[in-house]
N, C-alpha and C positions, 0 to 999 in steps of 0.2 A: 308746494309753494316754491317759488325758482325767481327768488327775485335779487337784487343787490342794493349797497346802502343807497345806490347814488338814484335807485328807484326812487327808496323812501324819500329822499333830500326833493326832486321833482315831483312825487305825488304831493308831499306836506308845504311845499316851497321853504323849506327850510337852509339851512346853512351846515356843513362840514366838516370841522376842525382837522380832523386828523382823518387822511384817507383811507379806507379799507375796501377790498375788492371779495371779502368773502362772501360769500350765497346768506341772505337771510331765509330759514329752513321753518320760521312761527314768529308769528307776532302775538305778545301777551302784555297786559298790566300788570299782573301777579307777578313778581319773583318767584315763588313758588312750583312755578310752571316754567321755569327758565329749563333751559339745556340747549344744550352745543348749536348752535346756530340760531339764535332765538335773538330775536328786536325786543327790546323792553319801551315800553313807553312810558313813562314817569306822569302821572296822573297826581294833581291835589285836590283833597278834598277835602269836609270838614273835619274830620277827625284820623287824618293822615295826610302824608307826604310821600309818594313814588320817590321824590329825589332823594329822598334819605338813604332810598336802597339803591342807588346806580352802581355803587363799588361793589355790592354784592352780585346785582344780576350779573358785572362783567366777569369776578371770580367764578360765576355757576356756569358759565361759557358764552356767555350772550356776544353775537357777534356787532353790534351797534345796538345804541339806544336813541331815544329822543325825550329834550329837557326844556323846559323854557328858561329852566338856569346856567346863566357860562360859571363855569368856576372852575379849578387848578385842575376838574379830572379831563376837562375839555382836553386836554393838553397830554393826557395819560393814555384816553380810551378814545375809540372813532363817536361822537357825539354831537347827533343831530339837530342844534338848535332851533325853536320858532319862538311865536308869540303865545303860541296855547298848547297844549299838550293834547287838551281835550276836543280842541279842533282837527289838529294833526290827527286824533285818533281817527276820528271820520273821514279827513282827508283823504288817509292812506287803504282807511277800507274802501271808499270808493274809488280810487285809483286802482287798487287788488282789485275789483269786482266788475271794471271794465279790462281789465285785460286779460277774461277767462271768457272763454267761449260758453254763456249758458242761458236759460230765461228764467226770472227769477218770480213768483209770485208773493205778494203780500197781503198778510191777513191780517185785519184789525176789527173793530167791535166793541160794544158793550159784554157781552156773553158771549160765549163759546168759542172765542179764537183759539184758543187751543189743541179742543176735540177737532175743529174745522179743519188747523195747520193737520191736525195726526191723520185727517181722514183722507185731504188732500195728498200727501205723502204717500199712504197706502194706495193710492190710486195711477199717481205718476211712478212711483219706483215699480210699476207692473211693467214700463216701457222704458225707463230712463234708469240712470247713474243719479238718484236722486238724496240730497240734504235737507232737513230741517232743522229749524231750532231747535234746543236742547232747552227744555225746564223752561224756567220764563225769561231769559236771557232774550227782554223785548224793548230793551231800553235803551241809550246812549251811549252804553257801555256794551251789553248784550247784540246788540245787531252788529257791532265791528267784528266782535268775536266770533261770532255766524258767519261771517262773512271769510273773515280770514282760514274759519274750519275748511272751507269750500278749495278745491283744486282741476286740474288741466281735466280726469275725468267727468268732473261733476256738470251733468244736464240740464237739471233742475233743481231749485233750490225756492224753499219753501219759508217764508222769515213773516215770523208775526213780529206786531208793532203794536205797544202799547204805550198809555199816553194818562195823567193828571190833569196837563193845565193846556193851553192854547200855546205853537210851537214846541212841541215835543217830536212830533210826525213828521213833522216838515222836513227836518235836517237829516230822519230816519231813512225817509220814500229818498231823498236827495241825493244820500249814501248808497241805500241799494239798486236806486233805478228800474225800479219794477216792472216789469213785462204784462201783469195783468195785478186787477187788486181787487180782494175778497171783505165787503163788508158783511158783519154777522148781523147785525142789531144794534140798533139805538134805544138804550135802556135809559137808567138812575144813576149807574155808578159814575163817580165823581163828581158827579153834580155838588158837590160842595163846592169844587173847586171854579167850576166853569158856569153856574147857576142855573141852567136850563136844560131841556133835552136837545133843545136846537142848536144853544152851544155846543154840546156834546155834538151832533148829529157834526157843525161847520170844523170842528178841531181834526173827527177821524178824516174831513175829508180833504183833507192836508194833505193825505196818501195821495193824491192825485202829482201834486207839484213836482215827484220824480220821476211821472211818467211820460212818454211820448202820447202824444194831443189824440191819439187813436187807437190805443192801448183798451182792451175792456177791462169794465169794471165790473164785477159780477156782485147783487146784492142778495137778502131777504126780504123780498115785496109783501112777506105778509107782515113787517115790522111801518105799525102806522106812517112813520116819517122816512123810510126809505122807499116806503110805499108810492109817495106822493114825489117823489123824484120821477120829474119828464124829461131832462137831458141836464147832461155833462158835457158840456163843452162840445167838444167833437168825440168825445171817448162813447165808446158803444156799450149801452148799458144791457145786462145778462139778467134779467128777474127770474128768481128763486124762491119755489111756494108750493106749500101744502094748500092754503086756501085761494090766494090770487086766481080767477080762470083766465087771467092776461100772460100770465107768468109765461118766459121759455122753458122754463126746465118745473116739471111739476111731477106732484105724487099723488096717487091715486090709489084707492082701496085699501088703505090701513089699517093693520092688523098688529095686536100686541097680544105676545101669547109668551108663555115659558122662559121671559128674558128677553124675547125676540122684538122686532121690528119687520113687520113684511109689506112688500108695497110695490105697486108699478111705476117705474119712471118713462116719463115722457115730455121729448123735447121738443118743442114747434109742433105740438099736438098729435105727433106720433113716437108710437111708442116703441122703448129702446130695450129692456128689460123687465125681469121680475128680480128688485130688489131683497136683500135679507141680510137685518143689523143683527149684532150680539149684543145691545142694549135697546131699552125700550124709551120710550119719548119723541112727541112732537118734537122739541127743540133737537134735538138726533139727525131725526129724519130730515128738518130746515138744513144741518149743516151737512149733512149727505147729499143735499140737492146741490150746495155750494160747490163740494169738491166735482159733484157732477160735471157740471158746469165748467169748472176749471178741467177736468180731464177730455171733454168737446175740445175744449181752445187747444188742448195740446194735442192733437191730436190721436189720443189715448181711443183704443176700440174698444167699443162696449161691451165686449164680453170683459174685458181687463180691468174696467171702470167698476163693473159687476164685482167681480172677484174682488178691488182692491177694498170695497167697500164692507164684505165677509170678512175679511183679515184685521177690518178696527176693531181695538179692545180699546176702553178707555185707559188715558197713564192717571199716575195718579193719585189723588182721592177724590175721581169725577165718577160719578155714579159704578163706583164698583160694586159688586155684587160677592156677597161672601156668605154662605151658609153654615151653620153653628149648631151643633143638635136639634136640626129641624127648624131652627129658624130662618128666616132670609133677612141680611143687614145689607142697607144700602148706604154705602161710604159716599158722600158726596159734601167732604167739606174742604173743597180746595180755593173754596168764594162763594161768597152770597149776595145776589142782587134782589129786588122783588121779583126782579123777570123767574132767573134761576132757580131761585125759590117756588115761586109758582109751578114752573116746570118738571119740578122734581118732587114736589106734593102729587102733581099727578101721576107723575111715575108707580107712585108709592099707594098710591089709588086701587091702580089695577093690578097691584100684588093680591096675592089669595090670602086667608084668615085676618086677622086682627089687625087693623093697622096701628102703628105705634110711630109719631112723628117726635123727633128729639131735636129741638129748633134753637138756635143761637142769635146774637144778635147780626144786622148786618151795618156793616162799615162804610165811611164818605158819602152820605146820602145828607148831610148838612142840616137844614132847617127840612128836610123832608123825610126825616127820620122818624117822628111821628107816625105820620100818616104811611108811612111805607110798611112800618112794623103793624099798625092796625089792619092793613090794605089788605096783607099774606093772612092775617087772623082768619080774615072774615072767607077771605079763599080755602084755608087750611078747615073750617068748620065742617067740611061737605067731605073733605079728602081725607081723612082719617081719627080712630075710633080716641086715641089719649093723644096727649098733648105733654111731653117735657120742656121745661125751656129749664135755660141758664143764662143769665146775661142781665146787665141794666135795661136795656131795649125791650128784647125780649119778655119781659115780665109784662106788659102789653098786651102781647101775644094771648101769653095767661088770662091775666085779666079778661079776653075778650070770649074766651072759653069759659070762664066762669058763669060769667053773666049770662050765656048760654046752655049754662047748666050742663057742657060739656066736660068730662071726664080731661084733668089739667091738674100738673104738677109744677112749682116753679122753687127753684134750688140755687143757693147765689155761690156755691162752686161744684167743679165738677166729680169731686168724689162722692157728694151727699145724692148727687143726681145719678153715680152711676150704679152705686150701693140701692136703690130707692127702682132704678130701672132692672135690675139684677132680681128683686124681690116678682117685681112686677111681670118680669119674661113667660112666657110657656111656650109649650111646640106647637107651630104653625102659624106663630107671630109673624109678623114683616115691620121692618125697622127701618125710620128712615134718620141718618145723623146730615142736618145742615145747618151749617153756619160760618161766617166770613173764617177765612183762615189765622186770623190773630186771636181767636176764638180759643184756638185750639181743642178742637172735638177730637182730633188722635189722641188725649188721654184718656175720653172718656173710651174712646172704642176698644182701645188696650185695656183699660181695666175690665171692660164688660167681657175680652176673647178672654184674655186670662184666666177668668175667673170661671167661664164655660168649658174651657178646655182641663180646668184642676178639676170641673164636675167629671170629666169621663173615667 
């Protein structure tokens, strides 16, 4: 970063006080993260105040900040006034983000923007200087940060976008000015907030409003409602699909064997490769087509597309895979939608010996909370042999196993469930843990390693 305050003061249209001509060398809201050249931006929220710390970010060597407060330090330290702090902050990311040489893609969704951002990354960093998001840093706060991580080498940059309520996206895509944009799925989740799938479907597609009018948009055509999208404006839509036979970019002859994922890609009905994932799953292999896709537009060659696609490991707790005296556990409780859910039942399907699902409730699914917990029951009956739940929701789940006289356990914490699955384990099990991540299933899975691990 090689910028100075009088940048910030024209990116934020802010005001001055006291002149400084040093370099700002990072931009952060944490004090924490201050050091010797560092912009502080004073951020309030509900249960905090940035301005409270200015006198410490400038003792930790912050060479300027920015406050929507004047007061006696204006006058002490170089102190950038505006009207928002939280505006500025996006201001200044997107002033930083146009005046670095790079293209930027955006990935948003119901499901798997995550796996998609890591698989897209493995795919351009085979040819570029390439960044992604870190963790879930996808929000209003998270995309400035991402943004300002990026520098004079960086080619590609990779920024998911996550979103609650209608206007979240908008001021995202606004910020980063995306180059192309990557829809996963239009699913459930938030539906509390927005009521419908189609609200959902009109909120992600906000991501457009930072794009130039002929920018592509690459989706998943086999997700009903992106399915039935005929054009965007002028933007050139990219369809992505295991089932679609319209699709540009498509997978053919799928194979799930050992953890694996094997398959042919082919784009505009000819074909470019013989694919192979280190995890297994339809929904995998959809967001393998995505990065596809994005690695075409960039001009990525398909042997490099190939390769980046070998090199994803999920981060995580997204479908890891972790073996334990002959057992196989599949960690995947980083979120829970029905989609997800669905998708990682079948996972758990074509694992070998017993199958063992260990299911949570899932979160912001509103008045469709019911029928969504019931929905996965009735899916989950065919996909594996016992049933654990924990959860208020979840007990549903149970319930719908009972009634089918399938083999169901249901436990209202997680140590009686994990004490209860520990009884129940033997070699050759296959284990599946999901559930939203406010669930928190990483107790159970530590008690269960722990306790396998005191056996050897």
């Amino acid at each position: 970063m090689n910028l100075r305050a009088k940048d910030i003061v024209f990116f934020a249209n802010g005001r001055l006080n006291k002149n400084t001509d040093e370099k700002i060398l990072n931009i952060t809201t944490d004090t924490r993260e201050i050091k010797k050249g560092s912009l502080f931006i004073a951020l309030k929220g509900e249960n905090f105040d940035g301005h409270s710390f200015l006198e410490e970010a400038f003792k930790k060597g912050a060479a300027a900040a920015v406050s929507e407060i004047e007061s006696e330090l204006c006058d002490k330290y170089p102190i950038i006034l505006v009207d928002s702090t939280y505006k500025a902050l996006l201001d200044i990311a997107k002033g930083y983000r146009q005046s670095l040489d790079l293209k930027a893609v955006a990935v948003t969704g119901s499901v798997g923007k995550t796996t998609t951002k890591d698989m897209i990354y493995e795919v351009l960093k085979t040819e570029y200087q390439t960044y992604k998001t870190q963790g879930n840093l996808n929000n209003h706060i998270g995309v400035p940060k991402t943004i300002f991580s990026l520098d004079e080498n960086t080619k590609m940059a990779v920024i998911e976008m996550g979103m609650n309520h209608f206007n979240e996206i908008s001021p995202l895509t606004k910020t980063a000015l995306p180059d192309m944009a990557v829809i996963t799925g239009i699913g459930v989740s938030h539906i509390e907030n927005l009521g419908s799938r189609e609200n959902i479907l009109k909120a992600k597609l906000e991501v457009l409003e930072g794009m130039n009018k002929n920018a592509p948009v690459i989706i998943n055509s086999d997700n009903d409602l992106l399915g039935e999208i005929k054009a965007l404006d002028e933007h050139k839509i990219i369809r992505c699909a295991v089932y679609d036979n319209t699709a540009d970019v498509k997978a053919e002859n799928l194979k799930e064997t050992d953890g694996k994922s094997q398959f042919e890609v082919f784009y505009k009905g000819q074909k470019l490769f013989d694919a192979t994932l280190n995890v297994m799953g339809e929904h995998n292999v959809i967001d393998a087509l995505l990065a596809v896709a994005v690695g075409i537009n960039a001009g990525i060659d398909a042997e490099n597309i190939k390769k980046g696609l070998y090199n994803f490991t999920p981060s995580g707790m997204r479908q890891k895979i972790t073996v334990k005296n002959n057992i196989t556990f599949i960690e995947d409780c980083y979120n829970a939608s029905p989609d997800s859910m669905r998708a990682s039942l079948l996972v758990l399907s074509k694992h070998s010996g017993r199958k063992i699902a260990v299911l949570g409730d899932m979160f912001e699914l509103g008045e469709h909370t019911k029928a969504a917990h019931l929905e996965v029951a009735e899916f989950a009956k065919n996909k594996c042999d016992v049933l654990f739940t924990c959860g208020e929701n979840s007990k549903l789940m149970h319930n719908v196993f009972k009634e089918a006289q399938k083999e169901s356990f249901h436990f209202e914490n997680k140590e009686k469930l994990s004490k209860a699955l520990l009884e129940t384990l033997k070699e050759g099990d296959s284990v599946l843990f999901k559930a939203s991540h406010g669930m928190h299933f990483e107790k159970i899975i530590e008690n269960i390693y722990s306790a396998l691990e005191g056996e050897k």
